[in-house]
PyMOL CGO cylinders between C-alpha atoms (Angstrom):
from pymol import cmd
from pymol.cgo import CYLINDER

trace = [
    CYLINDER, -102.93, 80.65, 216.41, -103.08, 81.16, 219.84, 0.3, 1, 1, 1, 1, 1, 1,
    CYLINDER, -103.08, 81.16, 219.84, -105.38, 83.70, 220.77, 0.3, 1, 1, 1, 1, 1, 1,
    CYLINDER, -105.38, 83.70, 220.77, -106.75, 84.72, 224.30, 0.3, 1, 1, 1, 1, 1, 1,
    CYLINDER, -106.75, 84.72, 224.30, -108.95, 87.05, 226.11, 0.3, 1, 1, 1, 1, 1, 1,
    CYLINDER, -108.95, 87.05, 226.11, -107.64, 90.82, 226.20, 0.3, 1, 1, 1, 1, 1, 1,
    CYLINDER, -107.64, 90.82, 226.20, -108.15, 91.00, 230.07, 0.3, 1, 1, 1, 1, 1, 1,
    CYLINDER, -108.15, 91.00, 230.07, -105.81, 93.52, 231.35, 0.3, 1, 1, 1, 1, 1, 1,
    CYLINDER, -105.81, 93.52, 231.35, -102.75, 96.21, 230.11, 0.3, 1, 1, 1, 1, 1, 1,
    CYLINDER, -102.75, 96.21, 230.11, -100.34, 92.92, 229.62, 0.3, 1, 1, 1, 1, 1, 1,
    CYLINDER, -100.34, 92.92, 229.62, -102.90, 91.09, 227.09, 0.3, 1, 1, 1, 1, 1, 1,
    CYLINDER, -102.90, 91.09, 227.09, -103.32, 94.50, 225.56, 0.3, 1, 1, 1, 1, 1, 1,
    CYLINDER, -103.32, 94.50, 225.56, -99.43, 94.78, 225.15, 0.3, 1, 1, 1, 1, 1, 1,
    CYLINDER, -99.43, 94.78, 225.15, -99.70, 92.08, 223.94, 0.3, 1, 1, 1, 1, 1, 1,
    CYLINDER, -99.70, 92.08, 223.94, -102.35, 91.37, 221.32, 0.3, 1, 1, 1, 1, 1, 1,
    CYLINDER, -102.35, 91.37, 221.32, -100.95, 94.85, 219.90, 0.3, 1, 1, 1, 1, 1, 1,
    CYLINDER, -100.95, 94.85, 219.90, -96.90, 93.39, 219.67, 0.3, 1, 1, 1, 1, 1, 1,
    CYLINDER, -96.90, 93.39, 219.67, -98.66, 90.90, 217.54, 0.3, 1, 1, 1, 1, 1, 1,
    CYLINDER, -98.66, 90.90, 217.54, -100.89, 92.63, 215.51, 0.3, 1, 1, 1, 1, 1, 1,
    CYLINDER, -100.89, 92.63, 215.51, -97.60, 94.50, 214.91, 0.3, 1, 1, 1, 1, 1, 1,
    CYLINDER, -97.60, 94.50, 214.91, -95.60, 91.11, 213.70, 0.3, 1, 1, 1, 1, 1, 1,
    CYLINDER, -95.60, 91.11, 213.70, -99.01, 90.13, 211.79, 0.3, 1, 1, 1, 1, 1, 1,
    CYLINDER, -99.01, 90.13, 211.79, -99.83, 93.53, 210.15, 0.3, 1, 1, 1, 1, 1, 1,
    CYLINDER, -99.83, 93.53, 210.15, -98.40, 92.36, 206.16, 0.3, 1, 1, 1, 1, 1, 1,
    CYLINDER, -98.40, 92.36, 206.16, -100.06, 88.79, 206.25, 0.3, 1, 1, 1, 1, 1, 1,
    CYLINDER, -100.06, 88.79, 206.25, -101.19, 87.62, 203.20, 0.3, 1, 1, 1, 1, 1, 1,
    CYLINDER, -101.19, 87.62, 203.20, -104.88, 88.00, 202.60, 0.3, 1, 1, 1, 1, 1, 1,
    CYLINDER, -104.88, 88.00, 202.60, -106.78, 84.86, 203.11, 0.3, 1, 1, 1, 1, 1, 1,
    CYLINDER, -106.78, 84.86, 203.11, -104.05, 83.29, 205.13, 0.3, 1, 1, 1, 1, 1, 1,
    CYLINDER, -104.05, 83.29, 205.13, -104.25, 82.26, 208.85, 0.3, 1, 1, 1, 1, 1, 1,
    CYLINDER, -104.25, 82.26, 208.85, -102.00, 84.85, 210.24, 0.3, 1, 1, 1, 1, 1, 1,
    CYLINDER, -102.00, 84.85, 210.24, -104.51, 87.13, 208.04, 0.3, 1, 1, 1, 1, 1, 1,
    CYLINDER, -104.51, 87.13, 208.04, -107.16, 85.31, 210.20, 0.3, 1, 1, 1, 1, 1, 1,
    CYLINDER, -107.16, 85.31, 210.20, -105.44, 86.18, 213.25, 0.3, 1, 1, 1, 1, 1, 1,
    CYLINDER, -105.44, 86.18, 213.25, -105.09, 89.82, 212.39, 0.3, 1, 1, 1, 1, 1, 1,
    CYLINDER, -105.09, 89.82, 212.39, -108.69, 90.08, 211.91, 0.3, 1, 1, 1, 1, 1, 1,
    CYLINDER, -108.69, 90.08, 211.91, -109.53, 88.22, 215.14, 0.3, 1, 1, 1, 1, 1, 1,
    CYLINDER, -109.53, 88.22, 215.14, -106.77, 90.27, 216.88, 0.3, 1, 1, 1, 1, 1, 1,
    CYLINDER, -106.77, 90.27, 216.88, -108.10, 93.70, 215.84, 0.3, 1, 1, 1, 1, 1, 1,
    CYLINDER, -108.10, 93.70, 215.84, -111.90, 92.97, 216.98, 0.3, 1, 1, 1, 1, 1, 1,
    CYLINDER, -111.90, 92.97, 216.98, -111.00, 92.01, 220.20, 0.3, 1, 1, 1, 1, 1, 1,
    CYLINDER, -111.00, 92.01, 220.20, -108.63, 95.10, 220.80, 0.3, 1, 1, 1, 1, 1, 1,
    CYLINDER, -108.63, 95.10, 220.80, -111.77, 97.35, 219.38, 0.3, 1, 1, 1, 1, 1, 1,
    CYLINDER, -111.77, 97.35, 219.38, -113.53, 95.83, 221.84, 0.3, 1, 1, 1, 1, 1, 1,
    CYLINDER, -113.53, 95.83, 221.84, -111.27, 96.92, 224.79, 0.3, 1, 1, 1, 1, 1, 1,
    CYLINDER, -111.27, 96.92, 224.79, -110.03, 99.94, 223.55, 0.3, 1, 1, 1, 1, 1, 1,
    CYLINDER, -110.03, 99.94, 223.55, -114.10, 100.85, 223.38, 0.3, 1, 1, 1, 1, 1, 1,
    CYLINDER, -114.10, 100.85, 223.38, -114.15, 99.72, 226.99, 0.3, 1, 1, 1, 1, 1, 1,
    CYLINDER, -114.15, 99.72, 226.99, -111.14, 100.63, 228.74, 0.3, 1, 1, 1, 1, 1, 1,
    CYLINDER, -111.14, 100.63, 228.74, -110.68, 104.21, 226.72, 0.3, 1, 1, 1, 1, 1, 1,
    CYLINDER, -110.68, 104.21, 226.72, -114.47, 105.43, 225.74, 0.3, 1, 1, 1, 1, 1, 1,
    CYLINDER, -114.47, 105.43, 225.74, -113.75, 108.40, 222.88, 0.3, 1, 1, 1, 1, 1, 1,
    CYLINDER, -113.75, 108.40, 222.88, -116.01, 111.69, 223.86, 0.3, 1, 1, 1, 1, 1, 1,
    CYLINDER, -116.01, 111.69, 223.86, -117.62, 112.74, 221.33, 0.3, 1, 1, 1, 1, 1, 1,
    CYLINDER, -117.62, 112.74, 221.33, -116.72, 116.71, 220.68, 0.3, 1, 1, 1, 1, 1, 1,
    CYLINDER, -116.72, 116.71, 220.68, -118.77, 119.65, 221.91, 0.3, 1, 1, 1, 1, 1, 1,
    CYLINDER, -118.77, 119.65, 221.91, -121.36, 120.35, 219.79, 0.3, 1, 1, 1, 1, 1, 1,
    CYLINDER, -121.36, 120.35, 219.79, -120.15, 124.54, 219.00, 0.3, 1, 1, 1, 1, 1, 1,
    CYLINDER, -120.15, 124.54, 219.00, -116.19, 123.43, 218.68, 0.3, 1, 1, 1, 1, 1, 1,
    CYLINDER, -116.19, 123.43, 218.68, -117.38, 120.11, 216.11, 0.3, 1, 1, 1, 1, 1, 1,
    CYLINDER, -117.38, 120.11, 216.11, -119.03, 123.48, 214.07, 0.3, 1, 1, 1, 1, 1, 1,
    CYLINDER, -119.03, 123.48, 214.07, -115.98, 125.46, 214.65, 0.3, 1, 1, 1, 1, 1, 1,
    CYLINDER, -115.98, 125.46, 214.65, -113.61, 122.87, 213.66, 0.3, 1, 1, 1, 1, 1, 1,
    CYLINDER, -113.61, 122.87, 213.66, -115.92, 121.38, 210.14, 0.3, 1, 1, 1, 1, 1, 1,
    CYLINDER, -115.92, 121.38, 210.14, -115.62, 125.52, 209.65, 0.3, 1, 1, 1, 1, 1, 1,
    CYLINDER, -115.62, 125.52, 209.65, -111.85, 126.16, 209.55, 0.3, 1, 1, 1, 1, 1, 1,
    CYLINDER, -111.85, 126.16, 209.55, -111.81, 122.74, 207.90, 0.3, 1, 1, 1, 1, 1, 1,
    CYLINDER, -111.81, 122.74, 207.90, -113.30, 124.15, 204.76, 0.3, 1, 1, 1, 1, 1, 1,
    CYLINDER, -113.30, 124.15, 204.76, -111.72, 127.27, 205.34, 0.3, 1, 1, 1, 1, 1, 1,
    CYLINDER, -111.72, 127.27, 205.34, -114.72, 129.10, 206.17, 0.3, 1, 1, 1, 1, 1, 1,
    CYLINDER, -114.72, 129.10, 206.17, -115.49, 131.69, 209.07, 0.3, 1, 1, 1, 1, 1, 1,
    CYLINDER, -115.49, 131.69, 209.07, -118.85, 132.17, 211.04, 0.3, 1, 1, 1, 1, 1, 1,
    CYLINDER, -118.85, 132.17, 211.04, -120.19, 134.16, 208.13, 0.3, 1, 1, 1, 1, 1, 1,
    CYLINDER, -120.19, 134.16, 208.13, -120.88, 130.77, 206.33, 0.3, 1, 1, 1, 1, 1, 1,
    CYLINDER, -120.88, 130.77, 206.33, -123.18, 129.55, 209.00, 0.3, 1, 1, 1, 1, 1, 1,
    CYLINDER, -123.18, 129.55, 209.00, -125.54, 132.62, 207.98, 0.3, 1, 1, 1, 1, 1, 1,
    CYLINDER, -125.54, 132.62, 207.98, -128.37, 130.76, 206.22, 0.3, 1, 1, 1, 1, 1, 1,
    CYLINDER, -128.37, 130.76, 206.22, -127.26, 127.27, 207.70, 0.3, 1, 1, 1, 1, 1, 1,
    CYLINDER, -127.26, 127.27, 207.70, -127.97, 128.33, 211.32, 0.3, 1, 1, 1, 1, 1, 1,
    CYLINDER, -127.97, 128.33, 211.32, -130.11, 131.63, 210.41, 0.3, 1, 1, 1, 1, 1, 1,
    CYLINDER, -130.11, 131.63, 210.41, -129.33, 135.05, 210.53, 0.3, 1, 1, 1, 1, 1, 1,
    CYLINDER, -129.33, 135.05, 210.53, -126.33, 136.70, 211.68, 0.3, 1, 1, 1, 1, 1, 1,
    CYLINDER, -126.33, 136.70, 211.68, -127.88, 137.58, 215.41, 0.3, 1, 1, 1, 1, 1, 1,
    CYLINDER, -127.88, 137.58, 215.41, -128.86, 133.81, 215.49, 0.3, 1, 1, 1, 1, 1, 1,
    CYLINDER, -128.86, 133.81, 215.49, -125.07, 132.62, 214.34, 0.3, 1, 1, 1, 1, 1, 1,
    CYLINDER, -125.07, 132.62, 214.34, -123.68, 134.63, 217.15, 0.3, 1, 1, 1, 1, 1, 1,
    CYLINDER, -123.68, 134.63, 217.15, -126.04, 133.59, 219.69, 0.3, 1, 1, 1, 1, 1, 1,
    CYLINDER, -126.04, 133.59, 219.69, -125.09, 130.28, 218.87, 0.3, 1, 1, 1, 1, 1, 1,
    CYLINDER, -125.09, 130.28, 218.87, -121.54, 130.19, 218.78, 0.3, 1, 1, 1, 1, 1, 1,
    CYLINDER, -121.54, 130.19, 218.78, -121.55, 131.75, 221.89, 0.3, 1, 1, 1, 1, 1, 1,
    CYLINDER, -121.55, 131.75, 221.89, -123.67, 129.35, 223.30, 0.3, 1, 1, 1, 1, 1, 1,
    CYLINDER, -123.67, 129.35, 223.30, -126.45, 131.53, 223.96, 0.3, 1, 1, 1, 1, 1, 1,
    CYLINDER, -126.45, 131.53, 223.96, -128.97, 129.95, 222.34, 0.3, 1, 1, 1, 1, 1, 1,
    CYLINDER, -128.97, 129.95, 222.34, -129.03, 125.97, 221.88, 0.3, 1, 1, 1, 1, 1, 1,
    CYLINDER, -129.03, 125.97, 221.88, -129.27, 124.49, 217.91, 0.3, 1, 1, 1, 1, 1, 1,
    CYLINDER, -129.27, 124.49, 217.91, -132.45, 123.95, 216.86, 0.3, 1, 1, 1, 1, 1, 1,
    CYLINDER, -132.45, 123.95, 216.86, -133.71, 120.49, 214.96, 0.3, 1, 1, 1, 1, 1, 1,
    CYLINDER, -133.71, 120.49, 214.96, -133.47, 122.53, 211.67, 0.3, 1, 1, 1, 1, 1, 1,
    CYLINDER, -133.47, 122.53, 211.67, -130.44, 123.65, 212.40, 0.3, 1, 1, 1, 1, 1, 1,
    CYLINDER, -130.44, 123.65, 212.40, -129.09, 120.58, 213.39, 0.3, 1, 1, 1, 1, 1, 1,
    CYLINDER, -129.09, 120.58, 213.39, -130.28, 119.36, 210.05, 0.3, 1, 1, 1, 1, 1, 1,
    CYLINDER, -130.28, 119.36, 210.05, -128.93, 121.79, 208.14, 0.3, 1, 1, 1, 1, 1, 1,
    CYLINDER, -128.93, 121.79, 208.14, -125.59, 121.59, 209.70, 0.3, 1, 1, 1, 1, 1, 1,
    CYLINDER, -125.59, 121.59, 209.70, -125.40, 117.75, 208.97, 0.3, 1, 1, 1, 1, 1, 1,
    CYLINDER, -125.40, 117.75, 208.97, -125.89, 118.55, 205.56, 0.3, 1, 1, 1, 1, 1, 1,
    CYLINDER, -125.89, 118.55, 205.56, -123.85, 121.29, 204.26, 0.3, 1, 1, 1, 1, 1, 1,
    CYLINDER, -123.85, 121.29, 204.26, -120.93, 120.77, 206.82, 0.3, 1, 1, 1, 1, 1, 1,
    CYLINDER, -120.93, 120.77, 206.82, -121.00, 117.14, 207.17, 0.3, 1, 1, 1, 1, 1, 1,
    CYLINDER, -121.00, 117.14, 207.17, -120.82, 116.78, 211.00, 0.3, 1, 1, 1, 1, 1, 1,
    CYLINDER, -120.82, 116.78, 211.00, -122.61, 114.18, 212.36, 0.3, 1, 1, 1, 1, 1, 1,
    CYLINDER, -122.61, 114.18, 212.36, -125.96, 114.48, 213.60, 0.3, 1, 1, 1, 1, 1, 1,
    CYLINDER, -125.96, 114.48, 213.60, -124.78, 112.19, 217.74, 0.3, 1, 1, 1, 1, 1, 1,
    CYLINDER, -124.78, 112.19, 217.74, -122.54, 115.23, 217.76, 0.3, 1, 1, 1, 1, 1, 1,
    CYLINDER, -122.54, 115.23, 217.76, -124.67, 118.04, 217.09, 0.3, 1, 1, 1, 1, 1, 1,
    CYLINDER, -124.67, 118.04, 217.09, -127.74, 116.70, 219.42, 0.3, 1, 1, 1, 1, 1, 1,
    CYLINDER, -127.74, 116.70, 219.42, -125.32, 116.54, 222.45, 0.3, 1, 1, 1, 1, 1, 1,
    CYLINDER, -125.32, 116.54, 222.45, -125.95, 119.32, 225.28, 0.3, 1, 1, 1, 1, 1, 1,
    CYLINDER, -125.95, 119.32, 225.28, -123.08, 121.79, 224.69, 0.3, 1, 1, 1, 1, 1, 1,
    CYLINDER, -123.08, 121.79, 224.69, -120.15, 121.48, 227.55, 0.3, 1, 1, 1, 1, 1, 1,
    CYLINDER, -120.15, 121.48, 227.55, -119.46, 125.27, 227.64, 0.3, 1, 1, 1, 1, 1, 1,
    CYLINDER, -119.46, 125.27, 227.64, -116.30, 125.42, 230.15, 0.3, 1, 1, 1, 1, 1, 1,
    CYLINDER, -116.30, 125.42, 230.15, -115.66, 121.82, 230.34, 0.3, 1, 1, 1, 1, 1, 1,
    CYLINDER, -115.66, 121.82, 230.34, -112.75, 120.57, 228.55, 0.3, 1, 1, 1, 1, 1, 1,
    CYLINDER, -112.75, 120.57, 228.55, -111.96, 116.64, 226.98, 0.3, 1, 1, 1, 1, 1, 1,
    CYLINDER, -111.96, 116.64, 226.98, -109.08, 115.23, 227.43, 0.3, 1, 1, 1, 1, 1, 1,
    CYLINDER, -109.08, 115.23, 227.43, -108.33, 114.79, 223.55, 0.3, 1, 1, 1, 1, 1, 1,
    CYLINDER, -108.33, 114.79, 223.55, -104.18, 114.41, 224.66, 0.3, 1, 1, 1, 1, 1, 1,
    CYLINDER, -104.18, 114.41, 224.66, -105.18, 111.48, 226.47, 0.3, 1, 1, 1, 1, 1, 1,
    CYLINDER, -105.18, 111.48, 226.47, -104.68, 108.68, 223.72, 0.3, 1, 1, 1, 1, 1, 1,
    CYLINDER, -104.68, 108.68, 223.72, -102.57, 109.65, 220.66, 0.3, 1, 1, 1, 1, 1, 1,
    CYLINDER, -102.57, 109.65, 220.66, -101.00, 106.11, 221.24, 0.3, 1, 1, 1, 1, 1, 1,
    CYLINDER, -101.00, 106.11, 221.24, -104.71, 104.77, 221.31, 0.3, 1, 1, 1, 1, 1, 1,
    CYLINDER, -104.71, 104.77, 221.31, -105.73, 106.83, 218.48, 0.3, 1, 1, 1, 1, 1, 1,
    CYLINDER, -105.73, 106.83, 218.48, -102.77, 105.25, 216.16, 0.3, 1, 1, 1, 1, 1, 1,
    CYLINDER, -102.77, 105.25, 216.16, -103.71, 101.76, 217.50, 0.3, 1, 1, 1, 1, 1, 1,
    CYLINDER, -103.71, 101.76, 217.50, -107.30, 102.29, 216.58, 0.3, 1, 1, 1, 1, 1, 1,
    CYLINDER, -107.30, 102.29, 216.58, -106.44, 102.62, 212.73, 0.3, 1, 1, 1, 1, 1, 1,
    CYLINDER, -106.44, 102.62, 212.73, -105.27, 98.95, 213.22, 0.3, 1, 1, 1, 1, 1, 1,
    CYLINDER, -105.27, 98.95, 213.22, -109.25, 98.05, 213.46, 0.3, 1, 1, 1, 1, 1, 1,
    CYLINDER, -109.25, 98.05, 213.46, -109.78, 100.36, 209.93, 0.3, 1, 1, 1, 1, 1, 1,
    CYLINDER, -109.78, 100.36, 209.93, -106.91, 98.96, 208.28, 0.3, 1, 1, 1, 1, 1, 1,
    CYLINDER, -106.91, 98.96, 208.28, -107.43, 94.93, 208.44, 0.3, 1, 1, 1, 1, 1, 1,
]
cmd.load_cgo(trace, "trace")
């Protein structure tokens, strides 16, 4: 096992070539070992070198929504009233503390994306990293 510091694009290349070779070691065994070792210290400069956005606030509600194959009329009662659903969505009027609540319960979104300032007109670069995003299920899978 010889495993280094993840200090630039070549380590990266690296480290993931080799979690690659490593990915159906034994459980328990060293190249298991090395797996493990291998996927923290990716994590940890993936989390550095590529920081993940978390999603606008109104688009995270839109999305959970179509999700569950629901339209806006489901928020009535989870955000308030049909004026208050609109004015919402349309970023009119920020989500309240209950609302924020409520929407973490019944739709499941998490509460660090719902507290987050809406970014009406600003866009994130979700394109950016499908290669990353494939390489991050490395960390959930060893």
């Amino acid at each position: 096992m010889d495993i280094k510091p993840i200090r630039g694009e070549a380590d990266y290349e690296r480290a993931l070539r080799r979690v690659e070779e490593l990915w159906n070691a034994s459980e328990g065994s060293t190249e298991s070992d090395e797996l493990d070792i291998l996927a923290t210290l990716i994590e940890a400069y993936e989390r550095e070198r590529y920081p993940v956005e978390l999603p606008d606030p109104i688009e995270a509600i839109k999305f959970r929504s179509k999700q569950k194959g629901k339209d806006s009329r489901a928020l009535i009662g989870v955000i308030g009233q049909r004026t208050r659903v609109y004015e919402v969505m349309r970023g009119k009027r920020p989500l309240s503390l209950n609302m924020i609540r409520n929407l973490h319960e019944k739709l499941d979104i998490p509460a660090e994306v719902l507290i987050q300032s809406a970014r009406r007109g600003r866009k994130v670069d979700v394109h950016r990293s499908a290669a990353r995003l494939r390489r991050t299920s490395i960390r959930k899978s060893a």
